[in-house]
C-alpha positions in Angstrom: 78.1 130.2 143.8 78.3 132.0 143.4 73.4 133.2 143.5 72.5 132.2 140.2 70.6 135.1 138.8 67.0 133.7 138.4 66.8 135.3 134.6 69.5 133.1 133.2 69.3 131.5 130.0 71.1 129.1 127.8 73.6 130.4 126.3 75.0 129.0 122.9 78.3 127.6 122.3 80.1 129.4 119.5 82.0 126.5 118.0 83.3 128.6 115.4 85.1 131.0 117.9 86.5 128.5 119.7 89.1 128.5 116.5 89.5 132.0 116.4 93.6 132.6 117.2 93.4 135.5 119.0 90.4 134.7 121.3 90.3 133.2 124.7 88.0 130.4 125.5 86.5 130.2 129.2 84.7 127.2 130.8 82.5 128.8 133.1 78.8 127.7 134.4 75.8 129.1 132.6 74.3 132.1 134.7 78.1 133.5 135.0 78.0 133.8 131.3 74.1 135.0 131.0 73.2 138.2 129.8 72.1 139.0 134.0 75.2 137.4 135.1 78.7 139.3 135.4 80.0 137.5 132.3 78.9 140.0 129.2 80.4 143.3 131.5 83.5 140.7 132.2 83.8 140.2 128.4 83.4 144.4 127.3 85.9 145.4 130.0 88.8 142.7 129.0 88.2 143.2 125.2 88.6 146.5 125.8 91.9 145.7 127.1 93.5 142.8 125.7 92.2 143.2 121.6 90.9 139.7 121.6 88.0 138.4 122.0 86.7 136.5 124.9 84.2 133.8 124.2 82.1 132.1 127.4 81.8 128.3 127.5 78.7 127.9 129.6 78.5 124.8 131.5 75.8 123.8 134.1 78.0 124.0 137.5 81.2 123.7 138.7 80.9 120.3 138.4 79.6 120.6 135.0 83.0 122.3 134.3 85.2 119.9 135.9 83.6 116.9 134.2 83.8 118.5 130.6 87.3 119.2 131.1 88.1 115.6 132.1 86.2 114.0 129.5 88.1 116.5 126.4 92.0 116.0 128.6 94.5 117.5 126.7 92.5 118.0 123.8 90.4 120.9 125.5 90.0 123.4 123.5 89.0 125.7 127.3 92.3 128.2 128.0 90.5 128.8 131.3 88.1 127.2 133.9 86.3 129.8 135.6 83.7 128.6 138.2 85.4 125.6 140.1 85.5 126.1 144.0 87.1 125.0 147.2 85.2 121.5 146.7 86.6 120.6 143.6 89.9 122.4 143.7 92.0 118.8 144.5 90.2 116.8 142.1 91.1 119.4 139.0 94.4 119.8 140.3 94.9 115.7 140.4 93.6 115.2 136.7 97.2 116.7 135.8 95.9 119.2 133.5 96.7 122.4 134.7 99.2 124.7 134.8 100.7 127.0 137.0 99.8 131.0 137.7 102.0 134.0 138.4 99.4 136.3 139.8 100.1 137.7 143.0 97.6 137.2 145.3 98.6 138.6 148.1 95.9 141.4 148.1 93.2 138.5 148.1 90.5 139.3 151.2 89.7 135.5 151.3 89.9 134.2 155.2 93.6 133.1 155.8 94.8 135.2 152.5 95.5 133.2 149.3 98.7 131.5 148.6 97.7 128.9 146.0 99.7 128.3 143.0 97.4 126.7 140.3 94.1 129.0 141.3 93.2 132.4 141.9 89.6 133.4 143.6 87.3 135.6 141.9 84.7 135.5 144.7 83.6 134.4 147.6 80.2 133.7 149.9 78.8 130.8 152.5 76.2 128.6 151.6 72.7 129.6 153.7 68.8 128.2 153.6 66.6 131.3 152.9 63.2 131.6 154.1 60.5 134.1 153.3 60.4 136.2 156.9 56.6 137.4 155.9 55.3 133.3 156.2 57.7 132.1 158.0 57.3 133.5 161.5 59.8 131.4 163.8 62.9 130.7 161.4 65.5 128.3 161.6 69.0 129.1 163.6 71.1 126.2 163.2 71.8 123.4 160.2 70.4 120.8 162.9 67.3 122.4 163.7 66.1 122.4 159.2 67.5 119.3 159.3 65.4 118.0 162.2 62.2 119.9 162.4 59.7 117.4 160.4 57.8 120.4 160.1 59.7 122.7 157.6 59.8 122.0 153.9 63.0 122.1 152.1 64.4 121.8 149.1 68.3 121.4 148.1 70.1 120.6 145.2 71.9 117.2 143.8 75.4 117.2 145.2 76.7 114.9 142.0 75.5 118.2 140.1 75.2 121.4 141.6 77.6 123.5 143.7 75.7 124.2 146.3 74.0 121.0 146.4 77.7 119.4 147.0 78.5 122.4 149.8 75.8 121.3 151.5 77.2 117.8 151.7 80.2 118.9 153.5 78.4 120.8 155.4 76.3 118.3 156.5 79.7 116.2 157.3 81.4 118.7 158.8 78.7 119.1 161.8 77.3 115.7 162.0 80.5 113.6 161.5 80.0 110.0 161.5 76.6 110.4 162.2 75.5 112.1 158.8 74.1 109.5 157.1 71.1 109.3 160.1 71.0 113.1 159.4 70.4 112.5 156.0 67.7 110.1 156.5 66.2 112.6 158.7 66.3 115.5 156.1 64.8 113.4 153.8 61.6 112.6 155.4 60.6 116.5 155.1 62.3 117.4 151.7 59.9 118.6 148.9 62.4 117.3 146.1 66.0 117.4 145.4 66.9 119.5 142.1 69.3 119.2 139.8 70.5 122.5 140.0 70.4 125.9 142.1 68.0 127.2 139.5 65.4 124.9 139.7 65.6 124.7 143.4 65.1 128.5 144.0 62.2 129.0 142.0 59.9 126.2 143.5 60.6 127.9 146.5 59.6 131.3 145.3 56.7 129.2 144.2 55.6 128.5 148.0 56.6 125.2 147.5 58.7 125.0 150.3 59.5 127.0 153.5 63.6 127.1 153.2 65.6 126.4 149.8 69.6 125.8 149.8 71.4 129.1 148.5 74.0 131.7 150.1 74.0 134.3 152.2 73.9 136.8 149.8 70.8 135.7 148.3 68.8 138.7 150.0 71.1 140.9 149.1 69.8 140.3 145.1 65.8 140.5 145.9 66.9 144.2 147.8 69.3 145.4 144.8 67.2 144.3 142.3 63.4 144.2 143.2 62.9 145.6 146.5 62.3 143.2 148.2 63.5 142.9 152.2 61.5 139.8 153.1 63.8 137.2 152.2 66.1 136.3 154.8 69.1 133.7 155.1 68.9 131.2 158.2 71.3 132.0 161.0 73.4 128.7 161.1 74.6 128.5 165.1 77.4 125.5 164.5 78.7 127.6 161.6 78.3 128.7 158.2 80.3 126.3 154.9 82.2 128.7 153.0 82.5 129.3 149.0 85.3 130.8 147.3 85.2 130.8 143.6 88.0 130.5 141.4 90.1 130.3 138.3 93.0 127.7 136.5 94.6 128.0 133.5 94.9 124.9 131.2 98.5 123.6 130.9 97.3 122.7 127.0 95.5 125.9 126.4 95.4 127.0 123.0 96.1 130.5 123.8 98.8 130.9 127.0 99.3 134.7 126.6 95.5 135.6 126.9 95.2 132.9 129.7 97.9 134.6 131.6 96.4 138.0 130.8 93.1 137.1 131.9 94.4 135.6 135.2 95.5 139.0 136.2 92.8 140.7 135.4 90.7 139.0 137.4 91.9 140.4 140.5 91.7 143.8 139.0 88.3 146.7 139.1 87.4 145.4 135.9 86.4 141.7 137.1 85.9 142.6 140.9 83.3 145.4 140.8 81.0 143.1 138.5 81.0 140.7 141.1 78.4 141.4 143.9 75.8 142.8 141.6 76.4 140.7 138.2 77.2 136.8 140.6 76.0 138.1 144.0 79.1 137.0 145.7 81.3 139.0 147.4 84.4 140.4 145.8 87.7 139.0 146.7 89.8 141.9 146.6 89.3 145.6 148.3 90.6 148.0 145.2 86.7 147.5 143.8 83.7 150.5 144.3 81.9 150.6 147.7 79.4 147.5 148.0 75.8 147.9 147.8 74.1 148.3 151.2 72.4 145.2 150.7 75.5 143.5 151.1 77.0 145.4 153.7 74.3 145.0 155.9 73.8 140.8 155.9 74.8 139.4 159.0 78.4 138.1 159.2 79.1 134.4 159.5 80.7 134.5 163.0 81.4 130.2 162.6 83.2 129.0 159.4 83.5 125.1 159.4 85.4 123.9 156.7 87.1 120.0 155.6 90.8 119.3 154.2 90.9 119.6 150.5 92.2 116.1 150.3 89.9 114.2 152.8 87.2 115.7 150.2 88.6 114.4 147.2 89.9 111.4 148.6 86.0 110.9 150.3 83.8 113.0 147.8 82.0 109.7 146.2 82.1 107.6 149.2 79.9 110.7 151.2 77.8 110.9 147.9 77.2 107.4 148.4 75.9 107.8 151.6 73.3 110.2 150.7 72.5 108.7 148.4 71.5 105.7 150.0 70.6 107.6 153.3 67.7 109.3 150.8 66.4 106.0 149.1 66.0 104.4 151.2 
């Protein structure tokens, strides 16, 4: 998603915790487990509980995570994946590797509930372009008009390998159809750069280097919390907004079932959700958590949510990458 906390660092894998018996490994991305994310609070509540200790994995995205867990297979030494999202959701599930929860969900705020037996959400958000509201006078209010207007810079992220660079894909597919490879041609002719990752992205635009960057809705609500700052603003998006809900699996091969199962439940609980909108700058998933910030209360509501079947985006995910792909070579 989850927005990436611009003060993330590296974080070190600790290979020799990773054969500690009583600790749980988690596969999560890299500004989840930073020292701004909500990882280290996440780690101090559960060890308080569970008399184990919880050691991060940090990965680069969602996609990061995936990929790492296909490439080890059943010799993963993860007990969890934390960080996957709606996008990727069929492709874990079809690599055969993990195993079934027993949380109940039924107190999950997602849209539609949660019914899901291999995940549970840990939070949730839409993708958005922000703009500074101080230079840029006459914003944006669709996805067509940043995609059309040769006169607005933007910069997005790499769908092969960032999470919000592949939300915008689908996004992209879900309102232009058939016709999104012409889209993407058009995009292309007024796009700074392409990054890697959300990271990289967000602070060229902070830079002035471009007039809208790919994030999420709850983008301002950080800059208010944590500096101050009202000016930034996330487009309106009149077709609709594309959706992100975060969430967790369990390995079927994971070293340590009992602390993965734990852990599964406490993700739903005060202990994980209140370190969600000010640790990932998400939304919470579930309503037993402290009052939200006003920053996050007060961000205009998606009133349009457009999303594509699960399986028509793993059965088309590298076909539409593909497509951009050549759309913005050419």
């Amino acid at each position: 998603m989850s927005f990436k906390s611009l003060f993330a660092g590296a974080i070190a894998l600790s290979t020799s915790s990773l054969l500690l018996a009583n600790t749980l490994n988690v596969y999560t991305y890299d500004s989840f487990a930073s020292e701004w994310g909500p990882g280290p609070k996440i780690k101090e509540n559960f060890e308080a509980q569970c008399d184990c200790e919880l050691n991060f994995v940090a990965l680069d995205s969602s996609v990061g995570i995936l990929s790492r867990v296909q490439l080890e297979g059943s010799s993963s030494e993860a007990d969890v994946l934390l960080g996957l999202d709606l996008n990727v959701m069929e492709a874990a599930k079809e690599t055969g590797l993990l195993a079934k929860h027993s949380v109940n969900t039924s107190g999950v705020t997602t849209p539609g509930g949660w019914s899901d037996e291999y995940f549970v959400p840990f939070d949730q958000g839409y993708f958005a372009f922000i703009y500074d509201s101080e230079k840029l006078k006459t914003p944006p209010t669709s996805l067509k008009e940043i995609v059309e207007n040769q006169d607005l810079r933007v910069i997005y992220q790499d769908p092969r390998t960032s999470t919000p660079g592949l939300g915008l894909l689908l996004w992209m597919k879900s309102v232009y159809g058939d016709e999104a490879a012409q889209a993407w041609e058009q995009l292309a002719s007024h796009t700074v750069t392409v990054t890697k990752g959300w990271y990289d992205g967000y602070s060229l635009f902070l830079k002035g280097e471009s007039d809208v960057v790919l994030s999420y809705t709850t983008s301002p609500a950080y800059h208010i919390v944590a500096e101050g700052e009202t000016k930034y603003r996330a487009a309106e998006a009149s077709e609709g907004f594309y959706p992100q809900i975060e969430v967790a699996a369990m390995l079927k091969n994971a070293p340590n079932k009992a602390l993965a199962e734990e852990f599964m439940e406490f993700i739903l609980q005060p202990g994980f959700q209140n370190t969600v909108a000010t640790g990932n700058w998400m939304y919470p998933v579930t309503e037993n958590i402290d009052p939200l910030p006003e920053a996050f209360t007060s961000q205009p509501q998606p009133t349009k949510v457009l999303t594509l079947p699960a399986t028509e985006v793993a059965a088309k995910r590298k076909q539409w990458i593909s497509e951009w792909l050549d759309a913005t070579t050419r």
